[in-house]
Structure formats: structure tokens, C-alpha cells
C-alpha positions in Angstrom: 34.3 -66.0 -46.2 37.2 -67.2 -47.9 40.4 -68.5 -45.7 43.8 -66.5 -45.8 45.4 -69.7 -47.4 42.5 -69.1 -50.5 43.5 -65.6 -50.5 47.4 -66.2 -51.0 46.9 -69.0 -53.3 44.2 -67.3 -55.4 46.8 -64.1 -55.8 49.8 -66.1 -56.4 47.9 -67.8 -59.3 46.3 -64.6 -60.3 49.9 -63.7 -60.8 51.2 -66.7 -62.0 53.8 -67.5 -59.6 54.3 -71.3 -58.7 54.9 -72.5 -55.3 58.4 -73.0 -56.5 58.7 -69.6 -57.1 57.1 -68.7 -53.7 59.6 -70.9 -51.8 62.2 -69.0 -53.1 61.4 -65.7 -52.4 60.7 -65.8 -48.9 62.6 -68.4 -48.1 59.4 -70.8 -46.5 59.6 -74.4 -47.7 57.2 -75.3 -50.1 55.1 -78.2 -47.8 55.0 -75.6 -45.5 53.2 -73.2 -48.3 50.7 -76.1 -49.4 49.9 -77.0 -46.1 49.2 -72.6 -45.3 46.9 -72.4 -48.3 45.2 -75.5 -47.9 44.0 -74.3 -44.3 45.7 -77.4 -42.8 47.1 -75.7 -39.6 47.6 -79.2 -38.1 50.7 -79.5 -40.2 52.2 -76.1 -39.6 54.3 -75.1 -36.3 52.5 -72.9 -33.5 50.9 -69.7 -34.6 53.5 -67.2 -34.1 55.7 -68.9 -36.9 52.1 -69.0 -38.9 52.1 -65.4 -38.5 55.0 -65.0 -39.7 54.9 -66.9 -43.0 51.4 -65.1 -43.5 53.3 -61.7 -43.4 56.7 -62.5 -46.1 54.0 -64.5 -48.2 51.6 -61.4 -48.1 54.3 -58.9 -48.6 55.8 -60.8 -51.4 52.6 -60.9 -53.3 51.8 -57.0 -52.3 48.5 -57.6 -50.0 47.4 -56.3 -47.1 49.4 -57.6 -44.4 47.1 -56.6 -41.4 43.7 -58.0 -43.0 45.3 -61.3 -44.0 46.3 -61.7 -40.0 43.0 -60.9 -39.1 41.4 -63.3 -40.9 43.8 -65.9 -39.7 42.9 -64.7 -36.3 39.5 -65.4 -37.0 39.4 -68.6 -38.5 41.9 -70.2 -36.1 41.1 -71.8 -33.1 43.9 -73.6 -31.0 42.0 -76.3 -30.2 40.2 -76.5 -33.3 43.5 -77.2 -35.0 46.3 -78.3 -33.3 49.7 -77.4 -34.4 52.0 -79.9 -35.0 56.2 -79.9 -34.4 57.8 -80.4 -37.4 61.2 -82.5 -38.1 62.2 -79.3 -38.6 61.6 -77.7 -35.3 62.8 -80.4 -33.0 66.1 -80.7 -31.5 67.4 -77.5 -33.2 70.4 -77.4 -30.9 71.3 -81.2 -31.8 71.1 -80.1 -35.7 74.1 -78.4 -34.8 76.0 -80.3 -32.9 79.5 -80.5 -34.2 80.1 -83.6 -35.9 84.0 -84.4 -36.3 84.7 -85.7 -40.1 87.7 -87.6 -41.3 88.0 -84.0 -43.4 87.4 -82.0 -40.7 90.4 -83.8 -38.7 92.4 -83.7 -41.2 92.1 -80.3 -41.8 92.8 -79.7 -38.1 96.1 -81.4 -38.3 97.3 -79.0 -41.4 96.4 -76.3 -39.7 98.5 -77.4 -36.5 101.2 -77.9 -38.6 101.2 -74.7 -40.0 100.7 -72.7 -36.9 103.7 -74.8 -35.9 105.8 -73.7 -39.2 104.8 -70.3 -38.4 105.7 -70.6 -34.5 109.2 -72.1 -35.6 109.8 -69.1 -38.6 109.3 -66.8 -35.8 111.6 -68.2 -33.4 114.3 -68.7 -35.4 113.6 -65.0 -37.3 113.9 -63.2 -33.5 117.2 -65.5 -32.9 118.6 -64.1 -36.1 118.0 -60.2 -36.0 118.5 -60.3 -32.2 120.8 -61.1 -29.0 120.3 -63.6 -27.3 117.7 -64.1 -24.3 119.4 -62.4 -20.8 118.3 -62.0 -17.7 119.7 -61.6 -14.5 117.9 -62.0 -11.1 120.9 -61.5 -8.9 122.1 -58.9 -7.8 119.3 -56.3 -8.2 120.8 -53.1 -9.5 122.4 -50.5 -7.1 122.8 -53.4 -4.9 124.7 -52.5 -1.6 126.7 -55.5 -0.3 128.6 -56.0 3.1 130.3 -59.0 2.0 133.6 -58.9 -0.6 131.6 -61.1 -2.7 128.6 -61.3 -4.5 126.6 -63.8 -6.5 125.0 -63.2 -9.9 122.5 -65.5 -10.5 120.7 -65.5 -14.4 119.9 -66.8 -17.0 120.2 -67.1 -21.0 119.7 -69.2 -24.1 121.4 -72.7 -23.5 123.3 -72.3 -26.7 124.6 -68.8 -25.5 128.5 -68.3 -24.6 128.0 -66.2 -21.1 130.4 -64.4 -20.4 131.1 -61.9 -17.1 133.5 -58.8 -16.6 135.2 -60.8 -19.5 135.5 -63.6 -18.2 133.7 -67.0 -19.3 131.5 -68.5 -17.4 128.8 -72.0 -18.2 125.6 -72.3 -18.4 123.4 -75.4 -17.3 121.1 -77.3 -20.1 118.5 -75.1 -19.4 120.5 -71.9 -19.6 121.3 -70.9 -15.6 124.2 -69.7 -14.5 125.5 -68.8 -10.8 129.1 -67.3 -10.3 130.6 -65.8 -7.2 132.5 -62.4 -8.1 134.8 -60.5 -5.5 133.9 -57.4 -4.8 137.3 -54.8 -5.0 136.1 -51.0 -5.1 133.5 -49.3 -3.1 131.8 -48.7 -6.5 131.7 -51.8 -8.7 130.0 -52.6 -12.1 129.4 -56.3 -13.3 128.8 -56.3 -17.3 127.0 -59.7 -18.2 127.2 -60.3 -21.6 125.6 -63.4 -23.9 126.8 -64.5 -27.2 124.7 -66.0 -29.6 126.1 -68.7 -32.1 125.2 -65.7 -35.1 127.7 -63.2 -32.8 124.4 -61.1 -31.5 125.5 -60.0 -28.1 123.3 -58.8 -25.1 124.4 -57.0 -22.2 123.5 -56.5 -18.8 125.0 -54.7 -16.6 124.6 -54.7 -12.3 126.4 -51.8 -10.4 127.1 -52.8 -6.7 128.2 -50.7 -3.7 130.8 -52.0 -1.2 130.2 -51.1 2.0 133.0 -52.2 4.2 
């Protein structure tokens, strides 16, 4: 009885297709496709990968994919033959390892730099079109106060000119500001207000209840 590798080669030669042509189409390197149709199993990987070459090279060449793999069933033993590991089947997982390249670094550093650029554009696109950063921690609004005084406590760009009820007030290098303001009516409104360098403004403003 003839071997599926004498079946496969005997059809791709009845239809004049080299191994070439073979390795191509189903994507199976060409040892691999000598070694199937020479019967030399000891030289392929285990059976289920077998199996699966049988059934592209089959249904490339238009044969009968169920008889081919059941005469492969027949004529293999396990034992009789042996599969091998191929260079191709060991370490799989260390094949793709990534490997850093003088290319590869460089190509991390442009794309840090322009990440950077594009960081910076933004930053300096938001301080344009917008006021400057403002926020106030202290006093919460609707605050009720038994003292005559308060404290507002905050916070803004360092470059900001701060200002409160019209009056100007400094800023730390990081942008904090603390100022003590007296407290005169039993309803009182505090209007923070922050200056950028472009004249975008940004108001907050606190109303506080006296209770004397």
C-alpha cells in the first residue's frame, strides 16, 4: 500500500507543482515537505503538527483529506518512528524575546522627544486660550466664621499676579498663597482673582457669614 508522503508527492508531480511551489501555498517549509513525502517521520515534529501539514498539503492539491489521515494513521507507529524537535520548535518563547537594537533605542529616544514637544505644545496652547490655574482650599464656600477674620488659603500658577477683593497679594515659588482678611458685614464675599502674564483672568469667589 503506498505511504501518504507517495500519495502527495505522486499528485503534486502529476500536477506539476514543485516543492517550491508547495512551500508557498500552504505556508510548510520545504524540508519539512521532503522529509513528509519521503515517509521520514523522524524528522518531522509530533503527530498533531503531521496532521496538520497532511490536511493544507491535501487540500491544496484537492484530495481526500480524511483517507490521507487514515493512512497516516495506519502507517505510523510512535515508537516505530520517533518524532524529533526541530530548531524550529524549541524555545519559541526565547525567539521572541525582545532584543534592544542601537535602532530600536534610538527610535525610543525620538519618540520621547516628541511626546515631550507635544506635552510642551499643549501646555503652553491651554496657558494661552485660558486663565490661569486657581484654586482655593480655604475658606469652603458658605463658610460661617465666629472670628472677624478669616484665612484664604490657595493656590495658582507661580507666574500668576493674585490678587484678593482688589487687593495684591504674593505667591510662593510654587504658587501658594495664605492672607488673613477681616471680616466687616454679616454677609461677606471674597473675590480671588489670578492674572496671567497674557491678561487671562480666573476668578474665585468665597461668600462667608459673620456670626458675631
Amino acid at each position: 500500500m503506498r505511504t501518504v508522503g507517495q500519495i502527495l508527492r505522486e499528485e503534486r508531480e502529476r500536477k506539476f507543482y514543485t516543492l517550491e511551489e508547495i512551500e508557498k501555498a500552504t505556508k510548510i517549509r520545504k524540508e519539512l515537505l521532503e522529509a513528509l513525502e519521503a515517509g521520514q517521520y523522524s524528522k518531522l515534529p509530533p503527530p498533531t503538527f503531521v496532521q496538520g501539514f497532511i490536511k493544507n498539503y491535501g487540500k491544496f492539491l484537492k484530495l481526500d483529506i480524511d483517507k490521507l489521515l487514515a493512512i497516516f494513521r495506519r502507517e505510523f507507529s510512535e515508537g516505530a518512528h520517533p518524532p524529533r524537535i526541530l530548531d524550529s520548535f524549541k524555545d519559541p518563547v526565547e525567539k521572541k524575546r525582545f532584543k534592544l537594537t542601537p535602532a530600536r533605542a534610538f527610535g525610543g529616544v525620538i519618540l520621547s522627544l516628541i511626546i515631550i514637544f507635544f506635552v510642551y505644545l499643549w501646555i503652553e496652547y491651554r496657558f494661552l486660550i485660558g486663565g490661569p490655574f486657581l484654586e482655593v482650599n480655604q475658606p469652603v464656600n458658605q463658610f460661617n466664621s465666629s472670628s472677624a477674620t478669616v484665612q484664604v488659603i490657595g493656590r495658582t500658577d507661580p507666574e500668576a499676579s493674585l490678587s484678593i477683593n482688589n487687593q495684591e497679594i504674593g505667591v510662593d515659588p510654587s504658587g501658594k498663597f495664605s492672607q488673613e482678611i477681616k471680616l466687616s458685614d454679616d454677609i461677606n464675599t471674597i473675590e480671588i482673582s489670578a492674572v496671567s502674564k497674557s491678561g487671562k483672568v480666573t476668578k474665585v469667589e468665597r461668600t462667608v457669614f459673620f456670626k458675631r
